[in-house]
N, C-alpha and C positions, 0 to 999 in steps of 0.2 A: 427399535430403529424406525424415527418417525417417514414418512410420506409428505412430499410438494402434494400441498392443492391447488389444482390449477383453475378449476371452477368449483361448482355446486357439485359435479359430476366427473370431473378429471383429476386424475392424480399422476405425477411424475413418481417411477419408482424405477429410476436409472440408478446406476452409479459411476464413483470416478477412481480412475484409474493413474493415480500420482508415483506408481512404481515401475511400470514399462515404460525404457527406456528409446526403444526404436519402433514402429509404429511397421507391424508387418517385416519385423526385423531390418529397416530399412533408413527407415524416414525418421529424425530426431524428435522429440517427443520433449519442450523443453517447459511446457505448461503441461503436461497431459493430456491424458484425454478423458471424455467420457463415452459410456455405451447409455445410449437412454433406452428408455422401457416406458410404456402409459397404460394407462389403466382407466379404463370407463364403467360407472358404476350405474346401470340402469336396470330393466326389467332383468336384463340378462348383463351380465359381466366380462365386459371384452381384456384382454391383454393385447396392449397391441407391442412385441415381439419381447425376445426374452436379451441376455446377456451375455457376458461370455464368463465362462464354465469356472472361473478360479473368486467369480464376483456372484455367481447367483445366490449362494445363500442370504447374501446382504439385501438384492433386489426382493427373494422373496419375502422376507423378516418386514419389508417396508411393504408389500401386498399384502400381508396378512393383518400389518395394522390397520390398513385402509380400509380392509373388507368386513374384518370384525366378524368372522367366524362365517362369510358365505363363499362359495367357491367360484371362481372362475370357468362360466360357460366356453367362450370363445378366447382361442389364439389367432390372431392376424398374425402371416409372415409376411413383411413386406419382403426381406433380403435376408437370403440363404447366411451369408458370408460368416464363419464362425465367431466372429468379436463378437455379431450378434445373438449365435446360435448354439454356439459349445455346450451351454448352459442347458439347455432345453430339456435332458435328461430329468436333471432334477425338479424343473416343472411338473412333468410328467408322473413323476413321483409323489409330488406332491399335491398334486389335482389330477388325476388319473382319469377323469371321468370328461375333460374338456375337450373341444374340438378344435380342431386345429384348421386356418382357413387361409386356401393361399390358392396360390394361380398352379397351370397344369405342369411347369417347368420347375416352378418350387417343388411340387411334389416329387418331383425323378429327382431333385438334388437332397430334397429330406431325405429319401430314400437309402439315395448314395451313402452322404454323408451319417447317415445315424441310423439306420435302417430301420426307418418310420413310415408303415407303408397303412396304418387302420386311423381310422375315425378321423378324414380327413374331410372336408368341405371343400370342391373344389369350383372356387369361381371364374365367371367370366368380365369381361373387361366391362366397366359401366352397370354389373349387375350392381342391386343394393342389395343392403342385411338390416331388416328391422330388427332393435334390441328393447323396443320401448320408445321413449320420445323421441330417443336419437336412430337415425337413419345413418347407415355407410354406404357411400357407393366405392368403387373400387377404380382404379388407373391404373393401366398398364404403363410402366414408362424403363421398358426393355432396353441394356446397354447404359443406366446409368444407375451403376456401373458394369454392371452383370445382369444375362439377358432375362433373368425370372424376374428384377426388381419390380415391386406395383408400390403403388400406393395409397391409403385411404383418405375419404373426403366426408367429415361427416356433417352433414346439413343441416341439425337444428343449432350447433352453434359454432360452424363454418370455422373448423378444426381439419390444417392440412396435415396428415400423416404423410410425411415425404422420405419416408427410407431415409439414404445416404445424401440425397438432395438436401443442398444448404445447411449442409453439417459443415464443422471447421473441428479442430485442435483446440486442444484448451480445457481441463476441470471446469467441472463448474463450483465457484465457489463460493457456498454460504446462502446460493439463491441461484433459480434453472431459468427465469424471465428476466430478457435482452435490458428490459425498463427498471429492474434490481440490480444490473452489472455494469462494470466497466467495459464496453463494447471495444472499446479500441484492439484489444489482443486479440479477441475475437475474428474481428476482422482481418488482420492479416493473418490469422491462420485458418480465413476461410480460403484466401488467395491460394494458402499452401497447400489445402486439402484440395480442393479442386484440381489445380492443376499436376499433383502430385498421383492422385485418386483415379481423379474422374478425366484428367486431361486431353486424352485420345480420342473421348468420343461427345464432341460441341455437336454434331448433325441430332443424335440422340435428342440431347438435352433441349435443343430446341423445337424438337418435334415432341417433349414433352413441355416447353414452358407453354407451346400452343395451345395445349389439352385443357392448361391450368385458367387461359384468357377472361374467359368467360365466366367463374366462379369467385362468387367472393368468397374473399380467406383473412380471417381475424386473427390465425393463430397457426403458425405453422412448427406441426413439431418432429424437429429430426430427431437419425438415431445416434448423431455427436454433435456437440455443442447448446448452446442455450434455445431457450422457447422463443420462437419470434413471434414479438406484437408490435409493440415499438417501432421495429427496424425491417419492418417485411418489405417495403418498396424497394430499401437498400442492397438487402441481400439477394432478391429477384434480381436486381439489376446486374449487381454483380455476376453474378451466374450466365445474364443474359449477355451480357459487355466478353465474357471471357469465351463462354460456348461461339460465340462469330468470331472469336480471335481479334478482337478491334480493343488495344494496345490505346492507352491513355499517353499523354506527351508526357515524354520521356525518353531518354536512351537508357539504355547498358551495355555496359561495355566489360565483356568478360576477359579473361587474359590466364596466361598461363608463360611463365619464367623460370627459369635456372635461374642465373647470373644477372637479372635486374634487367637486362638491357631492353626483356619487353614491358617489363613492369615502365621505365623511365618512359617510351612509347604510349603507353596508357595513357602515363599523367599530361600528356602533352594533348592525345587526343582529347581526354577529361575538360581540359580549358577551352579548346576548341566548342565543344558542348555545351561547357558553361558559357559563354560568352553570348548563345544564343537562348539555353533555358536553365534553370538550376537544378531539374530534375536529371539531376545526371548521377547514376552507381556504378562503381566498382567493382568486381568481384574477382580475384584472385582463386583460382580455380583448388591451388594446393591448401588453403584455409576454409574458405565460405563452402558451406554446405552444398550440395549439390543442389537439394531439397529448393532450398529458398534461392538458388540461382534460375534455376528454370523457372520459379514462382514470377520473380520481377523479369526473365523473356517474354512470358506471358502477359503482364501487367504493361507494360508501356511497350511504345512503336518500333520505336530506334534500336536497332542491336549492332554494335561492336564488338568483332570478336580477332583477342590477335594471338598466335603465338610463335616461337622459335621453330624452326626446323628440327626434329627428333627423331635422330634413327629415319631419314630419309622419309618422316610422319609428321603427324602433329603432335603438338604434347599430349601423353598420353587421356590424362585427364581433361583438355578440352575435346578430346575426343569421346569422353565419355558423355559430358555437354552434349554437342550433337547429337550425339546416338539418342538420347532423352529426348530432346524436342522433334527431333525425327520422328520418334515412336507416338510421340505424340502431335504429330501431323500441327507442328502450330503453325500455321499463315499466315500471310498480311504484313510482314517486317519489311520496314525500310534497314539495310544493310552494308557496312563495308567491314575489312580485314587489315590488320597490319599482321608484318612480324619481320623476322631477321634471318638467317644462319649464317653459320661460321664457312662452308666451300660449297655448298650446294642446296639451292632453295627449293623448300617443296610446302613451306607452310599456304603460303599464301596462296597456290596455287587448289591448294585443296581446301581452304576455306571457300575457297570461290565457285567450287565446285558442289559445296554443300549449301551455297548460296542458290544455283542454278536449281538443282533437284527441288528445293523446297521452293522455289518460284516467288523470288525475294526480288524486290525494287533494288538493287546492288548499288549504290552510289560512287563503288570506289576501292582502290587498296594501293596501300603501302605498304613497303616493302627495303630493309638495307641489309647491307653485307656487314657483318660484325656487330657494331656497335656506330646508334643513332649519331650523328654528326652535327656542329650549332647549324649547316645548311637544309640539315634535313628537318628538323626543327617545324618550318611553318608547310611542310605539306603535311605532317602528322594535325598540327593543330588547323587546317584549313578541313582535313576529312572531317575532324570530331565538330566542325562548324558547319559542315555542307548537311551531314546525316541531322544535324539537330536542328538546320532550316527546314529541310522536307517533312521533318517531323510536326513542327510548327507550322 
């Protein structure tokens, strides 16, 4: 099982994971994923973290080629989280004699989690670790996503170790460097990861893109998705575009229908939209993922969201909508609502209400009794034009 070389001195010895289906049991999984793992090979031999526990044999087999019979000094933990750390047993097993190096909150969840409580290195924020030519200093960047995350920075050749930071969805395949792949899937399942992952906490992430300002980085390598070289300006960006919640032009417009009659409302709004930008989506609550609905709330400005009246509620599943972006504090939406019911309306009124709580620029709502009418026609399509001027 060969080894990525990534330099003279760097080695990927990740692997991919093209059999799990739901991501944390949850989250669709339609390219895979990967767990990366890296390996620096100097005076002293760093791991920087391991994988999860049904794939380690594979990552070790691809250490072992790299090292060619010398063992492994140092474990860096950036992040607890088991996809990366289930595995670490058998590390342990198989290099018994390395040290394991993480921050003081790592060590109480090693503990927890695997009760690994000997031969630990415990650092502090900004300390370094000489291993030979290469130098590490350490970042704390606590809350993205969980509060022990750190990350390593190593200085002679400006190699960011960034945990779960600027990981996305996706095998890698055939090749782990951005400038050997088709980036495009990449990217929008960095859109996914993030805002699915890491979504709740943009204060975090910007209180660490700060930390990172000042530091050149040639090469940043997460613990999912490809090596960034190529595309590093891109993927900061993004990260940095998403953590402030500043939503690119565009609407969405979610919905939720029995009987069509909100669905026929959407498409009305839709044209309204269109007429003013073409970045206009869809999303039908009882088909599109959830996953990738709150991805594109997050990604652009505009949100429409309509549904019928249900059980004196909203539709169930646009309520599950909300609850997600709730939970994930997103801000900054220009906003209106439509919907219908058949003797007593409570949709609209509680869309509007989830408008106010999250402290939305509200443009507007509509609103009929049964089924939309040719007069009702141009207030649907003047909303879907009013949200997509302010957006613009």
């Amino acid at each position: 099982m060969f080894s990525h070389k990534l330099s003279d001195n760097l080695y990927y010895v990740g692997v991919n994971d093209r059999k799990t289906q739901l991501f944390e049991r949850m989250i669709p999984l339609p390219y895979g994923v990967s767990y990366n793992s890296y390996l620096l090979v100097d005076e002293k031999v760093v791991l920087f973290d391991t994988v999860e526990n049904s794939f380690a044999e594979h990552s070790l087999e691809k250490i072992k080629f790299a090292l060619e019979g010398r063992k492994i000094d140092y474990l860096v933990i950036h992040h607890l989280e088991p996809d990366h750390t289930s595995g670490i047993k058998a590390y342990l097993t198989q290099y018994p004699d390395l040290q394991i190096v993480c921050n003081k909150k790592a060590a109480e969840m090693l503990n927890g989690f695997y009760s690994i409580s000997q031969n630990l290195l415990i650092v502090e924020e900004n300390q370094e670790l000489p291993i030979g030519k290469h130098v590490l200093r350490f970042i704390f960047a606590p809350m993205v996503h969980w509060p022990e995350v750190m990350m390593s920075y190593e200085k002679t050749e400006k190699v960011l170790f960034s945990a779960d930071a600027f990981g996305c969805f996706g095998t890698l395949d055939g090749a782990v460097e951005d400038s050997k792949l088709n980036i495009e899937k990449y990217i929008g399942e960095m859109y996914r990861y993030y805002v699915n992952i890491i979504g709740k906490y943009g204060l975090p992430v910007q209180k660490t893109l700060q930390k990172l300002t000042d530091i050149q980085i040639d090469t940043i390598c997460s613990l999912h998705g490809p090596v960034w070289r190529k595309h590093i300006e891109k993927v900061v960006g993004i990260y940095n575009q998403l953590s402030k919640y500043e939503g690119e032009n565009g609407v969405v417009i979610v919905y939720g229908s029995m009987y069509s009659h909100t669905e026929a409302m959407a498409e009305v709004v839709a044209r309204g939209v269109a007429e003013i930008t073409p970045n206009v989506i869809l999303h039908d609550v009882s088909k599109s993922d959830i996953s990738q609905i709150i991805t594109d709330c997050f990604r652009y400005k505009g949100l429409i969201i309509g549904s019928p009246t249900y059980n004196g509620n909203l539709f169930p599943e646009v309520s599950q909508v909300l609850d997600k972006l709730e939970l994930r504090t997103l801000k900054n939406r220009i906003f209106a609502s439509f919907g219908c019911y058949t003797w007593a309306g409570q949709s609209v009124r509680l869309l509007n209400a989830f408008s106010e709580k999250m402290q939305y620029e509200n443009v507007g709502s509509a609103e009929v009794k049964q089924a939309m009418q040719k007069a009702d026609y141009e207030i649907f399509y003047n909303l879907g034009k009013e949200v997509a001027g302010k957006v613009r």
